[in-house]
N, C-alpha and C positions, 0 to 999 in steps of 0.2 A: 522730426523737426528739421527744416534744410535752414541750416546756417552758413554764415559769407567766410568768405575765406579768411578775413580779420580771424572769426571765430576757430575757425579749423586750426588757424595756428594757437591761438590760445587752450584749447581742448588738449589740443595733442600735447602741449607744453606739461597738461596737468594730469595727467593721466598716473683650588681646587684641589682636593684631594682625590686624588685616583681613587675608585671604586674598588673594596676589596671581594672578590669571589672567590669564595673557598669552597672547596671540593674535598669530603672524606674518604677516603682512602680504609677499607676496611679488610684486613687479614682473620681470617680463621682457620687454626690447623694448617698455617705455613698458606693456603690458600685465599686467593684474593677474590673477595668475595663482589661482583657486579651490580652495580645498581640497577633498581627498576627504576622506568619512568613514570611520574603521577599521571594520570588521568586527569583530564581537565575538569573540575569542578571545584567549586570555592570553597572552600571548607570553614573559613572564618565566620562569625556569626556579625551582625549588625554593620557587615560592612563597608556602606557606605552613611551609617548612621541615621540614616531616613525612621528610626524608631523616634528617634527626636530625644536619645537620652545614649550618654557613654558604653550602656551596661551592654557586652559581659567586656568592655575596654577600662584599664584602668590607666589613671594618670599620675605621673608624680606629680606630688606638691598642692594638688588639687586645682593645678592649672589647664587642666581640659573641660572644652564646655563642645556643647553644639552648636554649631549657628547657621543660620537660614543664606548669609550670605560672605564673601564669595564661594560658590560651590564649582564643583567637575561634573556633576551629573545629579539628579532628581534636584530638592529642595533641601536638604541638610548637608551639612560638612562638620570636620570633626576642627577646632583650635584649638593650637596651644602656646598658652604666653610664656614664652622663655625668659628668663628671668637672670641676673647677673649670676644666679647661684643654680639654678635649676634650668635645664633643657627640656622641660613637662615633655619626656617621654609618655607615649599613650600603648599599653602592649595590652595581648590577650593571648592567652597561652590555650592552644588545639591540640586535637588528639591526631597522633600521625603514624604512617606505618615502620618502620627501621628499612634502613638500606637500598631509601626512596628517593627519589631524585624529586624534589617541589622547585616548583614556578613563583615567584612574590613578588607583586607588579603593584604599583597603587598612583595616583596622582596629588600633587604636593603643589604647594604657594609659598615662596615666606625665603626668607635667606638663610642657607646652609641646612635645609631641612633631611633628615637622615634615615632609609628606610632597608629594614634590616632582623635577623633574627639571631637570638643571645648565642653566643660561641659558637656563631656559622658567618656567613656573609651579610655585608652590608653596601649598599650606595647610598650616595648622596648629589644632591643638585644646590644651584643657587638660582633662584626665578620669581622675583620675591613682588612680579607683576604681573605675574599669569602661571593656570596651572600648569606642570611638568610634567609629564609620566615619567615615572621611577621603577626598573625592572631589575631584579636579582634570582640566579638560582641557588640551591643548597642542596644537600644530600644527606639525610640523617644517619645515625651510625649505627650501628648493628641491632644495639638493643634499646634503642629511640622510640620511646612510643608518647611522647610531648614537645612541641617544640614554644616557645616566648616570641611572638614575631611583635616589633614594636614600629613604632614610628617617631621622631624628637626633632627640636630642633637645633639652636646654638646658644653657647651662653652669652646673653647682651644683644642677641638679634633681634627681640621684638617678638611678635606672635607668628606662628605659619598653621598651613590649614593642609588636611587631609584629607581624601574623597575616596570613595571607590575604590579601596584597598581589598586584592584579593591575592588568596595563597590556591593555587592549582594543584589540584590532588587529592589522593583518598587517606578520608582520616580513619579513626579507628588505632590501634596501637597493636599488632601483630598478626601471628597464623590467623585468628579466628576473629578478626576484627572484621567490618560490617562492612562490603563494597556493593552490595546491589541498591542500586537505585529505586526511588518512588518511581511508583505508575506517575503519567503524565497527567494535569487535570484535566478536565473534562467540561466542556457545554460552560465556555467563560460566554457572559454576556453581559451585558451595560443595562443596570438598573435605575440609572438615573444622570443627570447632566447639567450644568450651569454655567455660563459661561467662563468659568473658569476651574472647574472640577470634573471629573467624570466619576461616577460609581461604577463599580464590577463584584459579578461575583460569579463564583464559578463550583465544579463538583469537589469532591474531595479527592485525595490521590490514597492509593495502599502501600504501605511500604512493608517489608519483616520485623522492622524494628519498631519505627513509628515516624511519620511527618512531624516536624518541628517548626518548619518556616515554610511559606509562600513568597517566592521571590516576582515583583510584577514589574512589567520591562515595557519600559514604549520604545517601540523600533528594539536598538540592539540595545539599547541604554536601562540598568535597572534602573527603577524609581523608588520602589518602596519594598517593603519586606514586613507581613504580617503573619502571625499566627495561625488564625481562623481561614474561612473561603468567604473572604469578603473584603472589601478596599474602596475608599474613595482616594482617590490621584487627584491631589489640588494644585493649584500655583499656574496652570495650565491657560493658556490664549484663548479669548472668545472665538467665533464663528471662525477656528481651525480644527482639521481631520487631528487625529493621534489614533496610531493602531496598537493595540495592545495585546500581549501575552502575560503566561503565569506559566512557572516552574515549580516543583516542589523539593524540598532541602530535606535531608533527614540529619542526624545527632553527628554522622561521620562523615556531612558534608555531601554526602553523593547526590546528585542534582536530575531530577528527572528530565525527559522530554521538555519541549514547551507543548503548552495547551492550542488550543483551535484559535485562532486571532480574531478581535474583533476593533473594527474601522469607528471612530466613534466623533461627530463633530461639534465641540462644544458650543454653547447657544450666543446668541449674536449679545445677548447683555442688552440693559434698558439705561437709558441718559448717560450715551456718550461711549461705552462699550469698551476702547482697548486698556485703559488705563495707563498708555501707555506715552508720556511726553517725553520729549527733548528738543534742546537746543545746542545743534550742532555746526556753526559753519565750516566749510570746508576750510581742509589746511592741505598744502602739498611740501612735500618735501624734495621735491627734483625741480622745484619752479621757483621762481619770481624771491627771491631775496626772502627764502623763508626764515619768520621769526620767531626768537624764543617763544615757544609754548607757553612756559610757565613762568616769564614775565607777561604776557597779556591776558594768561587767567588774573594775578594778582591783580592786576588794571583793572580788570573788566569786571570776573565776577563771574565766566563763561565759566562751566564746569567738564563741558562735552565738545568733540572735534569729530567730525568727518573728515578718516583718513583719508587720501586719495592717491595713489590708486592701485588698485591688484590686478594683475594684467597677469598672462599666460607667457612663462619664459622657456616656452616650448615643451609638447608632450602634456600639456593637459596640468603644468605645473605652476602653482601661485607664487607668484615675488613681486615688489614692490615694482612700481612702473614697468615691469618684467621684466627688471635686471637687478633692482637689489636685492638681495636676500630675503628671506621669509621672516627669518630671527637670526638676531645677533649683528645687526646693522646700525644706523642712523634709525632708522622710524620706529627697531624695537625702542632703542635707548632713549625716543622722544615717547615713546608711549608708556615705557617706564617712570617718565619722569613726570606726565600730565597726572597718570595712577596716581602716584606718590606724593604729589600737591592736593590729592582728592576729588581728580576729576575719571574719565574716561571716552575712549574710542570707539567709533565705527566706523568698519574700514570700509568702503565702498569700492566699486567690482566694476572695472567696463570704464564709459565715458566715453570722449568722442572719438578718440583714435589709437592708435596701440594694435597690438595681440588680444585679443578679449580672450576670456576662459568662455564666457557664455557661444562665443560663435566655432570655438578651437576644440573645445572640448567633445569628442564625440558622440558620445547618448550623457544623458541626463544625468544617468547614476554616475559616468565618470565625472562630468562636472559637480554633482554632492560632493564629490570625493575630494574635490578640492577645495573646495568650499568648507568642507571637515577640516581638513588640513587647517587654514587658516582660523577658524573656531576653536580647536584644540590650540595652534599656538597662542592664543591670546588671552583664552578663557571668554569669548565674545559674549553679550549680551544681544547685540542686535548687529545685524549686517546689512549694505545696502548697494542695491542693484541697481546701477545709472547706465540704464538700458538707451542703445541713441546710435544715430545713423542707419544706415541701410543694413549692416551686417547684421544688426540685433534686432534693432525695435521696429525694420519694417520687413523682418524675415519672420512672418508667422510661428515656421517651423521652431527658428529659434527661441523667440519666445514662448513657444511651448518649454522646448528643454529648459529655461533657467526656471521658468514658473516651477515645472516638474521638481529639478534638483532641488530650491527653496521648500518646496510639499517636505519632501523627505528632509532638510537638515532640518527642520521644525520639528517633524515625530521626532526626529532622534536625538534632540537637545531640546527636552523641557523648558519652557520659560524662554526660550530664544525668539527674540523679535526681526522680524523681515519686511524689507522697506523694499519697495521699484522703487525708480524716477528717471521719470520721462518728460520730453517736453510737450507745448499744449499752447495753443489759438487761443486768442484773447479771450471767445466762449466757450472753453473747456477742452477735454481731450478731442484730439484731431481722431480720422479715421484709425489710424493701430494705434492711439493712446484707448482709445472704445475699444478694437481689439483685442488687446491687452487685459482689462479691465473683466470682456467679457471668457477669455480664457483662461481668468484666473477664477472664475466661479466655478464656470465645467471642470475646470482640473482640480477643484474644491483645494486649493493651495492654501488658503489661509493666508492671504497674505496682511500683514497688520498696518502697512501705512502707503499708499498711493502717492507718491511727492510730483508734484508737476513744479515745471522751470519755468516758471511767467516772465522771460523775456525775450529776446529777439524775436519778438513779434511776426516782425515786418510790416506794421500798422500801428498810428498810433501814438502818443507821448504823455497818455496819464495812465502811467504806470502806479498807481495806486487803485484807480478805477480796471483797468485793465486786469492784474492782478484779484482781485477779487472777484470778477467777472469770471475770469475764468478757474477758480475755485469751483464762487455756485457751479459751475459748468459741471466741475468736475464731481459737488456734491448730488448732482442730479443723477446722472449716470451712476454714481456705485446707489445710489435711492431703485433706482430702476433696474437695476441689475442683482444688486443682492436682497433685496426686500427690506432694504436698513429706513428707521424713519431718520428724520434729520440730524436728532443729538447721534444716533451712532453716524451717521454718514460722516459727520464731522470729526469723528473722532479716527476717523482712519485715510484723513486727510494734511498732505505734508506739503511746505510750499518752500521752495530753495531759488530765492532770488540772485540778483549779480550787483552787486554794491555799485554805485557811480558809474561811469559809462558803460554800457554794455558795445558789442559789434557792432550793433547798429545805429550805434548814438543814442539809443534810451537813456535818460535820465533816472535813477534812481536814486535822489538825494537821503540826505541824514532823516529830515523830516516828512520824507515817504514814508523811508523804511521805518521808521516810527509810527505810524499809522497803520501799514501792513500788518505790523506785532501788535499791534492793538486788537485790529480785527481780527489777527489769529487767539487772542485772548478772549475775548469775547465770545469767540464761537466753539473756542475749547476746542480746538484741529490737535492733531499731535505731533507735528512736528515744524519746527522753523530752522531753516539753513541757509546761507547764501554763498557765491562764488566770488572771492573766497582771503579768510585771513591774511594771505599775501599783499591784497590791493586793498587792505584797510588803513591806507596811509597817504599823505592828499599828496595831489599832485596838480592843480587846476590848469587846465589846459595842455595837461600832459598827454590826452589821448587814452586810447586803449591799449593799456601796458599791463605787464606782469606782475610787477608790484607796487604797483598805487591806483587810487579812483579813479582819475583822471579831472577829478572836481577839489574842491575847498571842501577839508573837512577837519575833524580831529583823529588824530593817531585812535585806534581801535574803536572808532567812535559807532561802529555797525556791528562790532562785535559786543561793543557796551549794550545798543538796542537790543540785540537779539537775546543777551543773557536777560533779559528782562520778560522772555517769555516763557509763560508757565504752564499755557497750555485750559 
């Protein structure tokens, strides 16, 4: 989309307690006896809770439950509501070998959450907005053959949540305790699919002792852990790839091979397909007299923010306009604070000027990797790609790579929603929005919401007609491209306007953008956003400025319309 220099400038504007680790020291016969190192394998049972029940975890006070959300990985998580008098500790006591050096890693939410095993070491974090990873090791003592590994949190801090907890190592308890591994499974294959499920099932594995668990894993991520050689993986995105594997566990933890992988695409879904809505306008925190967050939720009633923006602060590496930090900045401490009013974030990628990661980053997989990076620190639900200018969105190649990286952070974070946006001609996507569009079928990306920027035309002043126009436009092309009928076409369609003046002098009044959210209602699209909560604040005749419309309006008055859609 060629934008005027007005724009260019505006684009580019927007773009404890120490950890104790203890180490045993063990003497025998005046001699000092060396630790072995564990083997990597999990030896914990229901480790990240995906049985959808505590057992074999217990909790104090009976303040542990499971819950579906917020999680680190698959669909369940473990809480626990600390209480003035109880830190609901949640422990399960394994079998281990003596004079072993173990690995205990897990990821944590909540404030002052504590992850540790009784009368060895322990860490702690405080992240009480996104998950943590939490790592400790231990050494068991001579004649050690059980260790209590727990997890808790603080007295008077509320509830924290725990995911993905694993202890690396071989269980069993001595000389003649059990280290050989299952056979790997065998001939996994997908018996079934919907758009939000896939079934698998696969051979059986042989062990000496006996198979106890099946561990099944999309990408590198587990998801579930069953008994038997069979599974459905639910929670899962419509008409997206997910490559799956199976592992098998035995009683001492030792973890086989992974099984043969199978690539599997869930089904596109009938009336309307992603499930997936928001309303998110943009907010910048490096621009335009940014304003408190959560006084214009309270205002408004918005519950969701498009952060902006992750830029490449060299080496392939994510930071806030590419120089604030990743975490522990201004934008964590405002995303903490949207969280903790009960709303949340997506942070969008790119934009019109900057460092891009999409164009910096050199193959694919290293831009996932960064793309991880910032999913892991936040705990993301969805992220979004504002693919624009010649470096990104009219560089083929490039858009292959970000499509590519989005493919892969989807297999490997369940449940993670992926948004482009690009701009678009008053009749739809221009030549590389079509592009686009159609390299994202061949690379079978999955990608869940298509967002086009219906302004700076450069044609034009009914920006309510125009907009919509170029919608249908866009709903025709993903109809023709992915074989979607209308209610799914609509549903993986996202429109992110420019509140009051735009560069080019487009008008987009209060009572447009009121219409626009209408027709986005109506047709059930999944997403509404515009540019951007800094300029939701009048200024008439002020021009095209940083923070204000440039029109007569009310304080958050587009931010009011847009919390008003539902999708």
């Amino acid at each position: 989309m060629r934008i005027t220099d007005l724009r260019t400038d505006l684009r580019r504007s927007r773009h404890r307690l120490l950890a104790l680790l203890g180490t045993a020291a063990l003497a025998l016969a005046g001699a000092v006896a060396l630790p072995t190192t564990a083997q990597a394998a999990n030896i914990l049972s229901n480790p990240g809770f995906e049985s959808g029940s505590l057992s074999p975890w217990s909790c104090t006070g009976n303040l542990g439950s499971v819950v579906s959300s917020p999680v680190h990985g698959g669909s369940k998580a473990l809480a626990g509501a600390a209480s003035s008098s109880d830190n609901a500790q949640c422990s399960q006591t394994v079998s281990v070998q003596p004079n072993t050096t173990y690995s205990l890693s897990g990821w944590v939410r909540g404030s002052y959450v504590y992850l540790g095993v009784d009368g060895g070491a322990s860490t702690w974090t405080t992240s009480p907005s996104a998950y943590s990873q939490l790592t400790v090791s231990f050494t068991t003592g001579a004649s050690q053959t059980s260790a209590n590994i727990y997890v808790h949190g603080w007295y008077a801090q509320g509830t924290y949540y725990a995911d993905d907890i694993s202890l690396d190592g071989p269980g069993g308890g001595g000389g003649g305790s059990d280290t050989q591994a299952p056979t790997a499974p065998t001939n996994l294959t997908s018996t079934g699919k919907t758009s939000s499920s896939v079934s698998l099932s696969w051979g059986a594995s042989s062990d000496n002792v006996g198979v106890t668990a099946y561990d099944i894993y999309s990408g590198s991520n587990q998801v579930l852990s069953v008994s038997g050689t069979s599974a459905t993986v639910s929670g899962l995105s419509s008409s997206t790839a997910y490559t799956f594997t199976v592992k098998a566990r035995d009683a001492a933890g030792n973890t086989s091979g992974a099984s043969n992988s199978v690539s599997v695409t869930t089904d596109a879904g009938t009336g309307g397909g992603t499930g997936f809505k928001q309303a998110a306008p943009y907010l910048y925190l490096g621009w335009g007299d940014p304003p408190s967050a959560t006084s214009v939720m309270s205002s408004t009633g918005i519950k969701s923010f498009t952060m902006a923006f992750m830029l490449d602060s060299g080496g392939c590496n994510p930071a806030w306009d590419g120089s604030r930090a990743l975490t522990g900045g201004t934008d964590q401490t405002v995303i903490n604070q949207i969280r903790s009013a009960g709303g949340d974030v997506v942070p969008s990628f790119g934009g019109w000027q900057g460092s891009k990661l999409g164009a910096n980053c050199s193959s694919a997989s290293a831009l996932a990797g960064a793309l991880q990076k910032v999913i892991d620190a936040y705990g993301l639900k969805a992220i979004d790609m504002d693919i624009e200018n010649t470096d990104e969105f009219e560089n083929e190649a490039v858009q292959a790579k970000i499509l590519t990286a989005l493919k892969t952070v989807k297999a490997n974070n369940a449940g993670l929603r992926t948004i482009v946006t690009f701009g678009t001609s008053t009749t739809g996507p221009t030549y590389y929005g079509n592009r686009l569009i159609e390299q994202a079928q061949s690379l079978n990306a999955g990608i869940d919401v298509f967002t086009i920027m219906p302004f700076d035309f450069g044609g034009g002043s009914d920006m309510y007609g125009n907009t919509v126009n170029a919608a249908e436009g866009l709903k025709a092309k993903l109809k023709s491209t992915f074989g979607w009928d209308d209610a799914t076409a609509y549903s993986h369609i996202g429109i992110s306007g420019m509140n009051g003046l735009s560069d080019q002098q487009e008008n987009t009044t209060p009572a447009i953008w009121t219409q626009i959210r209408d027709w986005a209602n109506s047709h059930h699209i999944a997403r509404l956003a515009y540019w951007a909560v800094n300029r939701d604040r009048p200024c008439p005749g002020g021009g095209v400025v940083s923070n204000c419309s440039g029109i007569s309006q009310n304080n958050w008055q587009f931010t009011s319309i847009t919390a008003g859609f539902t999708g």
